[in-house]
C-alpha positions in Angstrom: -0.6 -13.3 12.4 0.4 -17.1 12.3 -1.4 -20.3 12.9 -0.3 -22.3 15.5 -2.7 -25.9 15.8 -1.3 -28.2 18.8 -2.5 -31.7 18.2 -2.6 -33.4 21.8 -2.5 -36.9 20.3 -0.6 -38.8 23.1 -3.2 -37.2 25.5 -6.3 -38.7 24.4 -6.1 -41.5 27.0 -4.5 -39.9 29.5 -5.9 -37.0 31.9 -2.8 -35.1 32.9 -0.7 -32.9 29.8 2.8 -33.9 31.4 4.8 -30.9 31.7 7.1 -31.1 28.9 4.2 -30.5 26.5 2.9 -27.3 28.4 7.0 -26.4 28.3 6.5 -26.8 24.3 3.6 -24.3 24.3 5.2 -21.5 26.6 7.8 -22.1 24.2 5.8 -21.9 20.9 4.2 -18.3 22.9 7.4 -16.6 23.7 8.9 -17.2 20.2 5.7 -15.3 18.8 6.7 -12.4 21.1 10.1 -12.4 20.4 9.2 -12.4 16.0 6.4 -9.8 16.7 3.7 -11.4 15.7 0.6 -13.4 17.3 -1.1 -16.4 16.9 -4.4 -18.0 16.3 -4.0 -20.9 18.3 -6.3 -24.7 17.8 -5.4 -27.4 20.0 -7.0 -31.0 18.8 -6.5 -34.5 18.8 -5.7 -35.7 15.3 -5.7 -34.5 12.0 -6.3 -37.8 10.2 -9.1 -39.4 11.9 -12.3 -38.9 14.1 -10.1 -40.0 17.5 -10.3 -37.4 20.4 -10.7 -37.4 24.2 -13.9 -37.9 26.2 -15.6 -34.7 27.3 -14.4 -34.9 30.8 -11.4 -35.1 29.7 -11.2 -32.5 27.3 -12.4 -30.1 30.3 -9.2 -31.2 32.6 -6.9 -30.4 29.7 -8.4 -27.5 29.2 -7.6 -25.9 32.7 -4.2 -27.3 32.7 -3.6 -25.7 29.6 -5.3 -22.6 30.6 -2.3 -20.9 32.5 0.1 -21.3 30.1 -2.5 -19.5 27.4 -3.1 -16.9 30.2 0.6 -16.4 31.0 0.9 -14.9 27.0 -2.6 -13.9 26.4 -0.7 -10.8 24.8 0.4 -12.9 21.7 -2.8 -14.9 21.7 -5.0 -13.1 18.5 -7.4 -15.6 19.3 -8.1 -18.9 20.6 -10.6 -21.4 18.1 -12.3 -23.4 20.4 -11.0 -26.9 18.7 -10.6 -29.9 20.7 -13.5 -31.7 19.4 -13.2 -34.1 16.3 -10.8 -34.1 13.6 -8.4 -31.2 13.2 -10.4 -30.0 16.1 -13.1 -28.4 13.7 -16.0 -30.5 15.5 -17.6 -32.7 13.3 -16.2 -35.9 12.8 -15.7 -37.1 16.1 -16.0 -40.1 18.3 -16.8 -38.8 21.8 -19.3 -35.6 21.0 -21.6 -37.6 18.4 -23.7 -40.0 19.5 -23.4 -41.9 16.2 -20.3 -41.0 15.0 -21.2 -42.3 11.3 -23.4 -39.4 11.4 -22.0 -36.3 12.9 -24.6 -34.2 12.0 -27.3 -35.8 14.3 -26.8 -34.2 17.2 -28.7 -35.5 20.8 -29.4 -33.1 23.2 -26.5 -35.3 25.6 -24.1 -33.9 22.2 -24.8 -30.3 22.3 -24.0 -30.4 26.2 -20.7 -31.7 25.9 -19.8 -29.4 23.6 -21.3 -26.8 25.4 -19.0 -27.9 28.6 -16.4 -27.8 26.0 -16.8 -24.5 25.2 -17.8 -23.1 29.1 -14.4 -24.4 29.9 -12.9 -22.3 27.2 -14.6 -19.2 28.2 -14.3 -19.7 31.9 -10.4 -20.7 32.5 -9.0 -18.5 30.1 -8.2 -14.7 30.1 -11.5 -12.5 29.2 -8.8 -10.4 26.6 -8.9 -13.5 24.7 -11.1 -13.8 21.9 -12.8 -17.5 20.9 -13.8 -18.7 17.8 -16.1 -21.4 16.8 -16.7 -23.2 13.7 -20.2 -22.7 12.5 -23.0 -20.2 13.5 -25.0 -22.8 15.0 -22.7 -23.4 17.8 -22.6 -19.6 19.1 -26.7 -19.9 18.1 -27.0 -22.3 20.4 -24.2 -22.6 23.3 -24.2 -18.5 23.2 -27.2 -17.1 22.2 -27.5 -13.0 22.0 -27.8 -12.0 25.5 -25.4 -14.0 26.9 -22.7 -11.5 28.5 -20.0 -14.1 27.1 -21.5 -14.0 23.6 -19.5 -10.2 22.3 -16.4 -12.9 23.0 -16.9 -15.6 20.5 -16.7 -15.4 16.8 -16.7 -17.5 14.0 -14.2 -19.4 11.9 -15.1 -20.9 8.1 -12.3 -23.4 7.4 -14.5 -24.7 4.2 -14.5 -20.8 2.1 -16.1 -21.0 -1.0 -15.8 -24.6 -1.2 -19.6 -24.9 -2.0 -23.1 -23.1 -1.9 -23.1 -23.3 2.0 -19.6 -23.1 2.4 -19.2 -27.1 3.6 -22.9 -27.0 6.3 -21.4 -23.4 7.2 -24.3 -22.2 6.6 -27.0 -23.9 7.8 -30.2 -21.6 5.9 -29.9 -18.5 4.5 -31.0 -16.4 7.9 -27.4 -17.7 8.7 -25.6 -15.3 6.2 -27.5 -12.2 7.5 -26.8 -13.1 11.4 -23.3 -13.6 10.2 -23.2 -10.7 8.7 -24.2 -8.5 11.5 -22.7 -10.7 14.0 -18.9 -10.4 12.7 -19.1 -6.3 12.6 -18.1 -6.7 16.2 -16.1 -10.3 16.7 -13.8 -12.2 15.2 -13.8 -14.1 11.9 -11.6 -15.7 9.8 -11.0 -18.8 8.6 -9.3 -21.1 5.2 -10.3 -22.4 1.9 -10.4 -25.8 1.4 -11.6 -26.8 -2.1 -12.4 -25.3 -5.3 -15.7 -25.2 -6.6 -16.0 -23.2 -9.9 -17.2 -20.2 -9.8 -18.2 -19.9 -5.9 -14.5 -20.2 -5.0 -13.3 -17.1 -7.8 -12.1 -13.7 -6.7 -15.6 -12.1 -7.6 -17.1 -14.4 -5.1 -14.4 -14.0 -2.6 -14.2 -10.6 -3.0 -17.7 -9.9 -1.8 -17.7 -12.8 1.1 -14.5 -11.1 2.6 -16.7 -8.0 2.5 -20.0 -8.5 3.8 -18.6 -11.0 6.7 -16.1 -8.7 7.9 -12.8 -11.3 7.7 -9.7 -10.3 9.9 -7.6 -13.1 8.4 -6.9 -16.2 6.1 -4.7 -18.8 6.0 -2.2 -17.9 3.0 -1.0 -21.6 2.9 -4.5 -23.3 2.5 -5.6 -24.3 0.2 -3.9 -23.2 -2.7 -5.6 -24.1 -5.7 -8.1 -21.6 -4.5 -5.9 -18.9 -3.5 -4.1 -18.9 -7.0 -7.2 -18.7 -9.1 -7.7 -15.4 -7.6 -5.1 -14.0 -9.7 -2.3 -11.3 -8.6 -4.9 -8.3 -7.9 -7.3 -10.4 -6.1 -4.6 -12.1 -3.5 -3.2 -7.8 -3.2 -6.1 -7.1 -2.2 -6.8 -9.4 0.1 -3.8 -9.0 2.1 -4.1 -5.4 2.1 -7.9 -5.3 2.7 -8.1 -8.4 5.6 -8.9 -6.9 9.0 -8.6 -3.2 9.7 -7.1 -1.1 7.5 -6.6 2.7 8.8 -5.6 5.8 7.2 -5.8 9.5 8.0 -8.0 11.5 6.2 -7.8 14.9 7.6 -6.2 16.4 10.7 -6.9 20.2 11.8 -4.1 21.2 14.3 -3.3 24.5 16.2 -0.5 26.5 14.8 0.5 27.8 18.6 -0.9 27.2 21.9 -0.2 28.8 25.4 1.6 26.6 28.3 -1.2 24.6 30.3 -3.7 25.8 27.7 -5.9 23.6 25.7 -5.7 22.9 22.4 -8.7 21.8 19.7 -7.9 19.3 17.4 -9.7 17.4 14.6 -8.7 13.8 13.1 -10.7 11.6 10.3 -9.6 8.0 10.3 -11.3 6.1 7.2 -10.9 2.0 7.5 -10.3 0.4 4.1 -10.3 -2.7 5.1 -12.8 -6.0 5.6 -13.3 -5.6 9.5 -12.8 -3.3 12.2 -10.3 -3.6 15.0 -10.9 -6.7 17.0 -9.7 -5.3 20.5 -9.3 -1.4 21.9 -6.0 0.2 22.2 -4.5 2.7 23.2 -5.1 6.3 21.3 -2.4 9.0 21.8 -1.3 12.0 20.5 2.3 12.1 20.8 4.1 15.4 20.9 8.0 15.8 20.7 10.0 18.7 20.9 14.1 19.0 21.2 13.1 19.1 24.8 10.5 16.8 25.9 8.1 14.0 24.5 4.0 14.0 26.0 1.6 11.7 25.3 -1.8 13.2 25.3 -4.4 10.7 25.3 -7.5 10.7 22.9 -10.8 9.7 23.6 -11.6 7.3 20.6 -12.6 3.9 20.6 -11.0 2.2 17.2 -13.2 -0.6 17.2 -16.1 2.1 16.0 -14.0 2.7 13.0 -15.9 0.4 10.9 -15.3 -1.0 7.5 -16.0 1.7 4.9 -16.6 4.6 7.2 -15.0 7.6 8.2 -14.8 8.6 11.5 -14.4 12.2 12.1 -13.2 13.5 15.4 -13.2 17.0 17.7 -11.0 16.3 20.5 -9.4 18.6 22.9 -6.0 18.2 25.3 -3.9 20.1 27.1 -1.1 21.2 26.2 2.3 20.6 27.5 4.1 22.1 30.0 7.2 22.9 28.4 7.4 25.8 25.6 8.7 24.8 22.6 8.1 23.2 18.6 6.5 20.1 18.7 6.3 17.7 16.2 2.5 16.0 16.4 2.5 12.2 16.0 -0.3 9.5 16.5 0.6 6.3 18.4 -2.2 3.0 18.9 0.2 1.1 20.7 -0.7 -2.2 21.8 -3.1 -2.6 24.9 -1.2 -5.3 26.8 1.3 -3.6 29.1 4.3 -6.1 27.8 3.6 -5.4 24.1 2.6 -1.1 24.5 6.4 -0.5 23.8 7.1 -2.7 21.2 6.5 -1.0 17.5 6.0 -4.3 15.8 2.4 -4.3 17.8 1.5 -0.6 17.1 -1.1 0.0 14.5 0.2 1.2 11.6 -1.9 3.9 9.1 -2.2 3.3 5.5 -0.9 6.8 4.4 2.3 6.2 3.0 5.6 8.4 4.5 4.3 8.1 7.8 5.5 5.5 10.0 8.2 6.2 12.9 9.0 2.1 12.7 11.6 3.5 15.5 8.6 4.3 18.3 6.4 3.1 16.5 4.2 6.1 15.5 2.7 7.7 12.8 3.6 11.4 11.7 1.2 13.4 11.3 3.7 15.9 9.5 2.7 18.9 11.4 3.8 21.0 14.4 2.6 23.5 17.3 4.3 26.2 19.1 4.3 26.1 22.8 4.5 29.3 24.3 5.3 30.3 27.6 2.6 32.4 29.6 3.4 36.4 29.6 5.6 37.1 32.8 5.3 40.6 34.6 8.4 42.8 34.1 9.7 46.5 34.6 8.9 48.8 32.6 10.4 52.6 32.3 8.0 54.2 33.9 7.2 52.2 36.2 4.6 49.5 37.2 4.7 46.4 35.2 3.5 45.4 31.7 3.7 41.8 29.3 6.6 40.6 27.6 5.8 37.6 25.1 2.4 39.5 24.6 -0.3 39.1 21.9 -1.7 41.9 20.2 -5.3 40.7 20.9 -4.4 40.8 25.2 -3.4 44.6 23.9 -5.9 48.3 23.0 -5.1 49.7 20.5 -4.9 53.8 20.5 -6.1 53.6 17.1 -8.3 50.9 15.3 -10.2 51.1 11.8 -12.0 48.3 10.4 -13.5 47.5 6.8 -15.9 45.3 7.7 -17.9 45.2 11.6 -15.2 45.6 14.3 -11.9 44.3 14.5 -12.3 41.4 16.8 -9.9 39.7 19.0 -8.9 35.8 18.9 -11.5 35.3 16.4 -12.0 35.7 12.5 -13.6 39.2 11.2 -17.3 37.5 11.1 -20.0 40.0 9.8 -20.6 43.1 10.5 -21.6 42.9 14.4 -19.0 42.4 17.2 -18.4 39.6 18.4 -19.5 37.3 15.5 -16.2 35.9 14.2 -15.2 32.0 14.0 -12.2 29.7 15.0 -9.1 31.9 13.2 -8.0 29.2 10.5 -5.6 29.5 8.0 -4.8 26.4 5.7 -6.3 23.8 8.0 -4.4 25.1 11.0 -6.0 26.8 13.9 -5.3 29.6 16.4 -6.8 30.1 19.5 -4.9 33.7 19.5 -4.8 37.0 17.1 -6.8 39.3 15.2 -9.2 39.3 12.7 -9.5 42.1 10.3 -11.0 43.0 7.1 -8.3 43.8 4.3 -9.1 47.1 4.7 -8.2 47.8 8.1 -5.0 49.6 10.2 -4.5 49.1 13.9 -2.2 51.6 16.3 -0.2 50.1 19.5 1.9 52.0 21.8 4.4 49.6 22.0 7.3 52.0 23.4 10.7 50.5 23.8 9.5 47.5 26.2 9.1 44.7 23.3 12.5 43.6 21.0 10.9 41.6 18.1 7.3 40.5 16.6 6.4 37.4 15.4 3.4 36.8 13.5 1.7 34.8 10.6 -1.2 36.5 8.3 -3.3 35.4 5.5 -6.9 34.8 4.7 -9.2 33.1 6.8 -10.1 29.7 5.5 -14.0 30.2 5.2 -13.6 33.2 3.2 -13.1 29.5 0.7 -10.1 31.2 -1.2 -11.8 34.6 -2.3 -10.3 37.7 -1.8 -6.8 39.0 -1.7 -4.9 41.5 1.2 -1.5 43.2 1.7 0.2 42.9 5.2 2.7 45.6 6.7 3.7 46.6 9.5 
């Protein structure tokens, strides 16, 4: 992610943003697409004194802006609502203060011109968009819970650690648990600005970036601070800011039938500070010599919150074409323009994984496709399978060590019909037979079949005991 803050200075007494400007933007927006990245974007009206436009104003720049923003909402990570006061960070300010000497007295006439401020924001841009505002108190009050625009807007800090209240971020202490709570499911990020010994040390950073759930920091500002937090602290910070997603565990079939459906399990943990700010995409992606299918998954990735593990039964069908398929898992992007782009696919943690070709990540495992059994002549006559399993088959002869042999299941206990999911190392089979080591089983086979094919061991939640010798 980059910063990109527009200052509009020529436009404070002027209504219209001539078109060269807007050019500039679309410009700025396009070369974020074409470097992969996206952009936190500010627009305000100076960054060395209180100067900015009336609130009337403000609102007509707004929507001329608007469509340029929309145009590339794909590259927009999120939108601060700015305009108001120095570096558009709302305090000092000449137009939305009554007294501008004291920026922190607000009139009632104050908070609604900010409040059209920020109504413009939410109405003339696209919904996909998030908005960030500067303190608490402003989503508090211009978008209290309940408002169906308030899961858009978050919170930027742009004064981190730089005192007990983080610069009036923090209005009371009720603020820090709304925040919180509130950033577990918006945006928030933000800059340091000044040191202030110890507040603005790693230990104390370390547990802010935690419990308030950042997705990013500016690496440029403000220095001083960033370089008292030492080597490990500024590592950790840029691995730990936003999401940070890696596989856990993944149960996969061994072999599956044509058109069949196969039963799948996936644990995501997120290491990082915050969860994912948007939903994307989930796939399973499965490529043989032959064909490629992407099977979509039913998880929401913003549920993968900081800290937790997320553990996840899914089922889909398999594909149509036999064959080995290597298993992959893609989060592309959600906008349409940016889905085939690998730059903007979400990337696990687990290292050896990533495809940066397509933009996947390999999940180092594989599935056998198999045709469905075809009817074919036999010698004496009628029809029987070809490609058959032994569990679609009677045996003329079955013993068992244990309860019953039992088909497409484990050997359970002793009563039929009592087995589990066949499982051997972590890989699942919805076909074959389940035996006790002590067990032989007769087919009359006669000349119709050329070759067998099969893989045996013990049965995962036997947990390692035991011990068996195969033949045929």
């Amino acid at each position: 992610m980059v910063y990109r803050i527009f200052y509009l200075e020529k436009f404070t007494s002027q209504d219209t943003i001539d078109d060269a400007y807007l050019g500039l933007v679309a410009a700025d927006l396009a070369a974020a697409r074409s470097a992969g990245v996206k952009l936190v974007v500010r627009f305000a009206y100076s960054e060395d004194s209180s100067a900015d436009a009336p609130p009337a104003r403000v609102v007509a720049q707004i929507r001329q802006l608007a469509p340029v923003l929309n145009a590339s909402a794909d590259v927009v990570a999120v939108l601060q609502a700015g305009f108001v006061g120095r570096w558009g960070e709302w305090y000092y300010t000449d137009n939305f203060a009554s007294d501008p000497a004291q920026p922190w007295s607000l009139s009632a006439a104050d908070w609604a011109a900010r409040g059209g401020v920020l109504a413009a924001l939410l109405d003339a841009t696209d919904q996909t968009i998030p908005v960030q505002v500067r303190y608490p108190g402003i989503k508090q009050r211009l978008v209290p819970a309940g408002d169906p625009r308030a899961p858009r807007v978050g919170i930027h800090d742009d004064c981190f650690l730089a005192s007990p209240d983080d610069y009036g971020t923090f209005a009371n202490d009720s603020d820090r648990g709304w925040l919180a709570d509130q950033t577990k499911t918006v945006a928030m990020g933000g800059e340091t600005c000044g040191v202030d010994t110890p507040r603005s040390q790693w230990p104390a950073a370390a547990a802010d970036l935690t419990a308030y759930h950042w997705s990013f920091l500016n690496a440029d500002y403000n220095s001083d601070v960033l370089s008292s937090w030492g080597t490990d602290g500024l590592t950790e910070a840029r691995r730990r800011l936003g999401y940070r997603l890696r596989l856990t565990q993944g149960t996969f079939p061994t072999d599956v039938q044509v058109g069949g459906t196969m039963s799948l399990q996936i644990s995501l943990t997120n290491d990082g500070y915050a969860a994912p700010m948007r939903a994307r995409p989930v796939q399973l992606v499965m490529r043989s010599a032959a064909a490629t299918y992407r099977m979509p998954l039913a998880l929401d990735v913003r549920s993968v919150q900081p800290g937790q593990t997320v553990q996840l039964p899914l089922q889909v069908s398999a594909p149509a074409t036999p064959g080995t398929y290597a298993l992959y898992l893609a989060l592309p992007d959600p906008s349409p323009s940016l889905a085939g782009q690998p730059a903007y696919s979400v990337r696990l943690a687990n290292a050896g994984t990533w495809d940066s070709v397509n933009g996947w990540n390999d999940l180092q495992d594989s599935v056998q496709v198999h045709s469905a059994p075809t009817p074919s002549p036999s010698p004496g006559g009628g029809t029987t399978a070809t490609g058959s399993w032994l569990s679609s088959l009677t045996p003329t002869t079955a013993t068992n060590g244990w309860g019953p042999a039992e088909k497409d299941t484990s050997n359970g206990e002793a009563a039929a019909g009592d087995g589990h999911t066949q499982t051997l190392r972590g890989r699942q089979s919805s076909r074959g037979l389940g035996v006790h080591s002590f067990s032989s089983l007769t087919y009359p086979l006669g000349d119709r079949y050329g070759s067998f094919q099969a893989a045996a061991g013990i049965d995962d939640e036997t947990q390692g005991q035991g011990s068996v010798v195969f033949q045929v």
